[in-house]
C-alpha positions in Angstrom: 47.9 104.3 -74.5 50.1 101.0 -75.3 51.5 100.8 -79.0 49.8 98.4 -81.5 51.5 95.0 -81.8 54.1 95.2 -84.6 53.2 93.0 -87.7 56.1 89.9 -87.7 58.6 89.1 -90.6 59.1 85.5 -89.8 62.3 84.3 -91.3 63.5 80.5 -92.0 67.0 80.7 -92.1 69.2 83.0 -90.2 72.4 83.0 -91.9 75.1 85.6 -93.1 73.1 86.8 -96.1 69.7 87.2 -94.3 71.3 89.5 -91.6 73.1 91.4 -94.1 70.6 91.8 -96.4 66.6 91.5 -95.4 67.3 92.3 -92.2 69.5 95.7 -92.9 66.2 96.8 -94.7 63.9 96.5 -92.0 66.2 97.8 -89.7 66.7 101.0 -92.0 63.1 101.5 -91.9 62.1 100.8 -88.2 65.5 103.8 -88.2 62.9 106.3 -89.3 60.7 105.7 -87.2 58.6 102.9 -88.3 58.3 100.0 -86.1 54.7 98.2 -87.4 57.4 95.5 -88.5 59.9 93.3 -86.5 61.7 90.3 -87.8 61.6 86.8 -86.0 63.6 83.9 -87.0 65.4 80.9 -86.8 66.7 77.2 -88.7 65.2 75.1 -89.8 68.2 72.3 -89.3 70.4 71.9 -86.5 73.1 74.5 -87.8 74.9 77.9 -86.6 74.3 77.0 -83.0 76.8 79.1 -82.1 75.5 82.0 -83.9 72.1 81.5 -82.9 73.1 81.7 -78.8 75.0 84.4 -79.7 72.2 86.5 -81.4 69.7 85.2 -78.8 72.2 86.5 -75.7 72.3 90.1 -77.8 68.3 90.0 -78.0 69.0 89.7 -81.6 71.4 92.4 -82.4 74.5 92.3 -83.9 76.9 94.1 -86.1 77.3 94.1 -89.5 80.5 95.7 -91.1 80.4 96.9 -94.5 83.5 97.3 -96.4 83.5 99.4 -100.3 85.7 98.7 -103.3 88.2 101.5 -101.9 88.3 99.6 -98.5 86.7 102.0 -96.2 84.5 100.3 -93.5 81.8 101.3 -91.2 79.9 99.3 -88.3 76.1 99.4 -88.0 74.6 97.9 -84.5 71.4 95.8 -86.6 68.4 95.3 -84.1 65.5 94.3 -86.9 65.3 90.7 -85.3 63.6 90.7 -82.0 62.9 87.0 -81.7 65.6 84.3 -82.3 64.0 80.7 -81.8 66.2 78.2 -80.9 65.8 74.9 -82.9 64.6 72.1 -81.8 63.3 69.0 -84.3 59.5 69.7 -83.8 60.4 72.8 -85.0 58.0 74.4 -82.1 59.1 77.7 -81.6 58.6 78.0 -85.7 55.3 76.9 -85.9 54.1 78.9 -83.3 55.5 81.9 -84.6 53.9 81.0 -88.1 50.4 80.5 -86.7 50.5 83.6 -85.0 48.1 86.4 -86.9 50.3 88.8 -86.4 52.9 87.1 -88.6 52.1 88.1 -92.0 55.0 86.8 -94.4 56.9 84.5 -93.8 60.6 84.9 -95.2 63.4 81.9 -96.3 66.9 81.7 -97.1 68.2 77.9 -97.9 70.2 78.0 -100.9 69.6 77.6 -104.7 70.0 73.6 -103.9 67.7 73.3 -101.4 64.3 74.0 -103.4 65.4 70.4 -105.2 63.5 71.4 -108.3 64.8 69.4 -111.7 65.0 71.0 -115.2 61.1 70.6 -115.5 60.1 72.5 -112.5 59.4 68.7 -110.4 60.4 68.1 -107.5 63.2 65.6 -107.1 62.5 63.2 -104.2 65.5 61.1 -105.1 67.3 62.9 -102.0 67.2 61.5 -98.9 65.8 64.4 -96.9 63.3 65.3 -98.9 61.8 61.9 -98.9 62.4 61.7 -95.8 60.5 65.3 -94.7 57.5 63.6 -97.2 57.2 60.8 -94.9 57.1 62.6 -92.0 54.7 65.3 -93.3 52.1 62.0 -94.3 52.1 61.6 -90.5 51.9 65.6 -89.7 55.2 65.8 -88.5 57.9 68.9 -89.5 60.9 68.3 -91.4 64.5 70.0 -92.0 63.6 71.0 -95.4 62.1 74.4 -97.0 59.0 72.0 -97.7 58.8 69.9 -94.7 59.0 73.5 -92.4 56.9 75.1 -94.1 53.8 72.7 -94.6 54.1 72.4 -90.8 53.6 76.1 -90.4 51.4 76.7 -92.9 49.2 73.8 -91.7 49.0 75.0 -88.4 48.3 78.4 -89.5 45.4 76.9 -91.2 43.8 75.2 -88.0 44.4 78.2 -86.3 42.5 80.1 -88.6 45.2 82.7 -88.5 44.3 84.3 -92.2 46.6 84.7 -95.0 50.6 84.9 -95.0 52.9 86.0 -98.1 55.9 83.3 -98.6 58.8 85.6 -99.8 62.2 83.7 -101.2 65.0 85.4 -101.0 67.4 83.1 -102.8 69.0 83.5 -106.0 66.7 80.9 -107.8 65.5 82.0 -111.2 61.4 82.9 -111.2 62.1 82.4 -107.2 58.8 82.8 -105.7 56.7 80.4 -108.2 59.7 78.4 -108.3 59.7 77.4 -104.3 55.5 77.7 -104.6 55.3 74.7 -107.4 57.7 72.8 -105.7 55.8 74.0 -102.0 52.2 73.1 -103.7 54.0 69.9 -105.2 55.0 68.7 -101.8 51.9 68.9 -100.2 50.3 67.5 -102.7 52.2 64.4 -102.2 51.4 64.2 -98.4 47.2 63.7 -99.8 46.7 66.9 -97.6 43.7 68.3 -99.9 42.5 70.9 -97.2 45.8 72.5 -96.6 46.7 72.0 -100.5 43.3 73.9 -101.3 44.4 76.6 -98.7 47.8 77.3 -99.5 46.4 78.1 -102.9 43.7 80.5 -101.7 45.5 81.9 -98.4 49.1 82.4 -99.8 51.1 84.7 -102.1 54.5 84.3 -103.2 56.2 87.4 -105.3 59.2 86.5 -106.8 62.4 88.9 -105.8 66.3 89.7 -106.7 68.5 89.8 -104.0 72.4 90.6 -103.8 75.0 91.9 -101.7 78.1 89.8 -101.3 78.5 88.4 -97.8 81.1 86.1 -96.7 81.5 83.7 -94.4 82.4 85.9 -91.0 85.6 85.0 -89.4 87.3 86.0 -86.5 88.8 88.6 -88.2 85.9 90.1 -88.4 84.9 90.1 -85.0 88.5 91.5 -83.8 88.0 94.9 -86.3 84.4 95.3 -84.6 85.6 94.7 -81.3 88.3 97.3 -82.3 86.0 99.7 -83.8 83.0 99.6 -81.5 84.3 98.4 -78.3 81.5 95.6 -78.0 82.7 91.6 -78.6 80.1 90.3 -81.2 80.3 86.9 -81.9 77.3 87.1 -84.5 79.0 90.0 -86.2 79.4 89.9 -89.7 80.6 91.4 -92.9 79.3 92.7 -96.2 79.9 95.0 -99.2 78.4 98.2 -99.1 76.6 97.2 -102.5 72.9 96.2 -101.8 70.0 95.5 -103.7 66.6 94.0 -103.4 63.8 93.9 -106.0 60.6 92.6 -105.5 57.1 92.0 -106.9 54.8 93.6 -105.1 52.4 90.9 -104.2 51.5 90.9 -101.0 48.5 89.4 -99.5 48.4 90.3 -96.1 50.3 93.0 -96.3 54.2 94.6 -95.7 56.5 97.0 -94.5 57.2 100.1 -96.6 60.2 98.8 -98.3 60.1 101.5 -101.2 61.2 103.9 -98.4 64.3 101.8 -97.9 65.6 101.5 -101.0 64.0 98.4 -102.4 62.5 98.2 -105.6 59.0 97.2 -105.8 58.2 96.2 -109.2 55.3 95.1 -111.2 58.1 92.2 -112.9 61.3 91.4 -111.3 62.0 89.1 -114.4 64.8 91.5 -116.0 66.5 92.2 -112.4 67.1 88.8 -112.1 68.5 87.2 -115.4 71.1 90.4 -115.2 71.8 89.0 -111.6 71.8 85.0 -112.0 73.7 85.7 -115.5 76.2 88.1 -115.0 76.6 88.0 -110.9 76.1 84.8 -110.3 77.7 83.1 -112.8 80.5 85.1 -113.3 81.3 84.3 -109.3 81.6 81.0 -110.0 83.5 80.8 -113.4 85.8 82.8 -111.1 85.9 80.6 -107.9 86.1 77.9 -110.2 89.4 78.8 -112.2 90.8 80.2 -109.2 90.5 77.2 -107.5 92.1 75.5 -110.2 94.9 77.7 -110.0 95.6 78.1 -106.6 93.7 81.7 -105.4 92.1 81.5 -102.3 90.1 84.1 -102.5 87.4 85.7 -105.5 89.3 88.3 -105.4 93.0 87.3 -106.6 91.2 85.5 -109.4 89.4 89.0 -110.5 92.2 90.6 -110.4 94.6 87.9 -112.8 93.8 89.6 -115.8 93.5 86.0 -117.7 90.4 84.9 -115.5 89.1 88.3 -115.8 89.1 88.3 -119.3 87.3 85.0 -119.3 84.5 86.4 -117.3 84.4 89.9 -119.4 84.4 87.3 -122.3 81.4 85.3 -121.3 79.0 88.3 -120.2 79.8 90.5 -123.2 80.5 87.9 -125.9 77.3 85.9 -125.3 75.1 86.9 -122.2 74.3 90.6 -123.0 73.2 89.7 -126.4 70.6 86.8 -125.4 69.7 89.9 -122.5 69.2 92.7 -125.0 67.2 94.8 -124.9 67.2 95.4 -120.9 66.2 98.4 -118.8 69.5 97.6 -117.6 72.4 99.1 -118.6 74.2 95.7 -119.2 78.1 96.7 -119.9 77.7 98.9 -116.9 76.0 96.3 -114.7 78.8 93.8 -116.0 81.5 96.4 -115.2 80.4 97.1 -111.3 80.1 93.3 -111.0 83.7 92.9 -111.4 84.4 95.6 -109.6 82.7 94.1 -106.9 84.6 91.1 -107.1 87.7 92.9 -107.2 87.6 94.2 -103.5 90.3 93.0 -101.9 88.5 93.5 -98.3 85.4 91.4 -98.4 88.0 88.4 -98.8 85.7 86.4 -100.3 86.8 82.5 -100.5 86.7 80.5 -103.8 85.1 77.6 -101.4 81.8 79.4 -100.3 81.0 80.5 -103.9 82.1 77.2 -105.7 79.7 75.5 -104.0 76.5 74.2 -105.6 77.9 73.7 -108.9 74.8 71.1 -109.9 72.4 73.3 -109.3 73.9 76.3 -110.5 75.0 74.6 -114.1 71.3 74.4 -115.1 70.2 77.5 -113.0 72.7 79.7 -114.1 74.7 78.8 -117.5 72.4 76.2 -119.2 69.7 78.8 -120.2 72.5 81.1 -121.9 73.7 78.1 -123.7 70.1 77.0 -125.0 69.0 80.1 -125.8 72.7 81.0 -127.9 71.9 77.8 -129.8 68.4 78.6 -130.5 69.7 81.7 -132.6 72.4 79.5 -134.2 75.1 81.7 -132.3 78.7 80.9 -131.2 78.9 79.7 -127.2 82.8 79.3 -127.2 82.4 82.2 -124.2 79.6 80.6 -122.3 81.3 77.1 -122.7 84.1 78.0 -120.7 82.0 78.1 -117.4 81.0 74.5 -117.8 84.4 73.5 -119.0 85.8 75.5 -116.1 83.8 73.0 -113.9 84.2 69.7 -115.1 87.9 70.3 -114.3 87.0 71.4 -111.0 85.4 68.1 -110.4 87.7 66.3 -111.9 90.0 68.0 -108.9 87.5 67.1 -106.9 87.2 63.1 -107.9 91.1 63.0 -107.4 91.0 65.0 -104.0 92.8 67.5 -105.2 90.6 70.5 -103.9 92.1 72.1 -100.9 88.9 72.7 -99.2 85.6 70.5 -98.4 83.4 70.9 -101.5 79.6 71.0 -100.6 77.2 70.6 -103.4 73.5 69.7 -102.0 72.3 68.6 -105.8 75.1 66.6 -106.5 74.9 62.9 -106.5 78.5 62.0 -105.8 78.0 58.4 -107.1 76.9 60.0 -110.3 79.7 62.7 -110.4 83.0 60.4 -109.7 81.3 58.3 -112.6 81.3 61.3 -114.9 85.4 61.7 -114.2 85.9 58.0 -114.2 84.2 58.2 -118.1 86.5 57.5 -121.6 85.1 60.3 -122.6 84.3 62.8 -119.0 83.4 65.4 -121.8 81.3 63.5 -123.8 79.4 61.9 -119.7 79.5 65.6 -118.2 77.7 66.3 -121.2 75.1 63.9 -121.7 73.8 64.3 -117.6 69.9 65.2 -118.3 69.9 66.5 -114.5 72.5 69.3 -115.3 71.5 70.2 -119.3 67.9 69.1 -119.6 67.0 68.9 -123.3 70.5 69.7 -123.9 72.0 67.2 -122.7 74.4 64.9 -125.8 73.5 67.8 -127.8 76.6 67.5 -130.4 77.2 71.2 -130.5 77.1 71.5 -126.8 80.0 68.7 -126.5 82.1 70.1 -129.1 81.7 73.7 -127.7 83.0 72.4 -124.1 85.5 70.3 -125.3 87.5 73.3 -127.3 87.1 75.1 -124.0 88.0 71.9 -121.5 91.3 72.6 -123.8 91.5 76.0 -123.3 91.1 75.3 -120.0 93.8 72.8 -119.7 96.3 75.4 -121.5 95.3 77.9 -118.8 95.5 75.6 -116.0 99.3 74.8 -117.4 100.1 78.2 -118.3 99.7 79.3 -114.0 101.7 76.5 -113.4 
């Protein structure tokens, strides 16, 4: 008697973080025995072509190395994904898989940038690709974008009369999975699709959900200590921590593999989970990659380790972050305290370049809302301030081509950004952008707060010299 087809995982997105992180899980499970779920995936864009003939010459394996804080690593052969689909720009092989009944959620990774939501939760279409993907879905055609994919699947889903799917995000974007859904619904909206808008709506779920686990970009490093290790020549392997986490909402409408028995969290509110991880993770990386970039670390973990940059991340999280966070069924100072010990691990070698990236999205997403909600209770944000100060230098590096690496910033409008640094007053302009501060922005207590710190910032910057 022939086994039941497996459910499918369909994942958009198969970079680093995805194969260290969804992918571990459903590998872990399928481990004890379950296989009712497999992952298939692929891009959405024409990136990691490499990696993708790699994976799809492996059948979809590859090895992950996991390194901890005391530098001990171990190799785990990862063989979750049994579908890698190449891309192409009708995004074929994606849509099939998408309208298949036997996929049941359907997965993403893209980056906190790429949702191209604005303060108010709209979606903005002043970037090129997005209006561009809008065009082309009017005309029923895919697009490179979260959106554009994904109203191509779902409407062929639809016509197949395939049944319902869950849309899972798995990026760190606040309130992820009704974030990416209004800015989904949004989309199609735009494209005068009424029947697929009307079905989404009734045929769709989308939990929200915390991820982390640090995982850089691989190198060939990595690749030599596998081959070293394992005796195989990997050219998708890849590294990560041995931290891990994944916390979800269970809201699932067509249903999913047992996670719980993996290790993930399913929870009736993932809201707690993930301002501890978007506050004190996420921004707390980049206040570090961005003062050790101005300093001259390459890596997150020589700036960790200077005692002055640590301090100004300690500062931030326990000065202003866990009060505007308390109370928490998170132990906060302990959470804070792993974090940097995280950072810290001189192994994962972590670059300043991967995690300074994004810094337009990541202002508002990550640091605005402790600002606001400091001011709200007339409190002190000389801490918090320092992050924002910290990156205003960093573009004013950045304007001057100073940074020693390619900065990539998906939300940043670089017309709009050399005329912030080309201001009288770059405080007083970095202040005043509505995109990064919302109904912050030229407040007078914000620009005084981050010009004391631009000046403490200076004095550090001179002080490393």
């Amino acid at each position: 008697m022939s086994s039941p087809q497996p459910f499918v995982m369909l994942h958009l997105g198969l970079g680093s973080f995805h194969r260290a992180h969804q992918a571990v899980y459903l590998h872990e499970l399928q481990q004890t025995g379950d296989t009712s779920w497999v992952l298939a995936g692929g891009n959405t864009r024409p990136d990691m072509a490499d990696t993708i003939a790699a994976l799809q010459s492996q059948g979809g394996a590859y090895t992950l190395e996991t390194v901890t804080p005391q530098g001990q690593r171990t190799y785990t052969r990862i063989r979750s994904i049994r579908q890698v689909v190449s891309y192409t720009p009708d995004l074929a092989g994606l849509i099939a898989l998408g309208a298949d009944p036997a996929t049941r959620i359907i997965s993403f990774t893209v980056t906190e940038a790429g949702y191209y939501l604005d303060a108010k939760n709209r979606l903005d279409l002043g970037f090129a690709d997005l209006a561009g993907d809008l065009e082309a879905a009017r005309k029923g055609k895919p697009g490179g974008t979260i959106y554009g994919a994904l109203t191509a699947i779902l409407r062929a889903r639809m016509l197949a009369g395939a049944g319902p799917v869950t849309l899972l995000n798995c990026d760190n974007l606040r309130h992820n999975g009704e974030r990416s859904r209004s800015g989904l619904l949004q989309f199609i909206e735009l494209t005068s699709q009424t029947g697929l808008l009307d079905w989404v709506k009734a045929h769709t779920t989308s939990p929200n959900a915390m991820v982390d686990r640090i995982t850089p970009r691989p190198t060939p490093a990595v690749r030599e200590r596998v081959l070293a290790a394992t005796g195989v020549d990997d050219a998708a392997a890849l590294m990560g921590e041995s931290f891990i986490q994944w916390v979800i909402e269970d809201d699932f409408i067509a249903g999913r593999p047992a996670f719980e028995r993996v290790g993930v969290e399913m929870v009736k509110s993932v809201q707690a989970y993930e301002e501890a991880k978007i506050r004190l993770l996420n921004a707390t990386h980049s206040c570090i990659a961005w003062a050790g970039t101005l300093v001259g670390y390459t890596y997150i973990h020589e700036g960790t380790l200077d005692p002055v940059i640590r301090q100004m991340a300690y500062d931030y999280v326990t000065d202003d972050v866990i009060p505007v966070l308390s109370p928490s069924p998170l132990d906060l100072a302990a959470y804070r305290d792993v974090v940097l010990d995280r950072f810290g691990n001189p192994a994962i070698a972590d670059t300043n370049q991967r995690v300074a990236m994004d810094g337009f999205s990541k202002i508002p997403g990550f640091i605005a809302p402790t600002l606001r909600e400091r001011l709200a209770r007339n409190e002190s944000i000389d801490s918090v301030a320092m992050l924002p100060a910290l990156f205003l230098a960093y573009l004013q590096r950045w304007h001057r081509g100073e940074i020693a690496y390619t900065y990539q910033d998906q939300a940043m409008d670089p017309a709009v950004a050399h005329a912030i640094c080309e201001a009288a007053d770059p405080v007083a302009a970095f202040c005043a952008d509505a995109p990064l501060w919302g109904n912050l922005a030229g407040d007078a207590r914000l620009v005084t707060a981050v010009r004391a710190a631009a000046e403490r910032v200076a004095r550090f910057v001179a002080e490393h010299r």
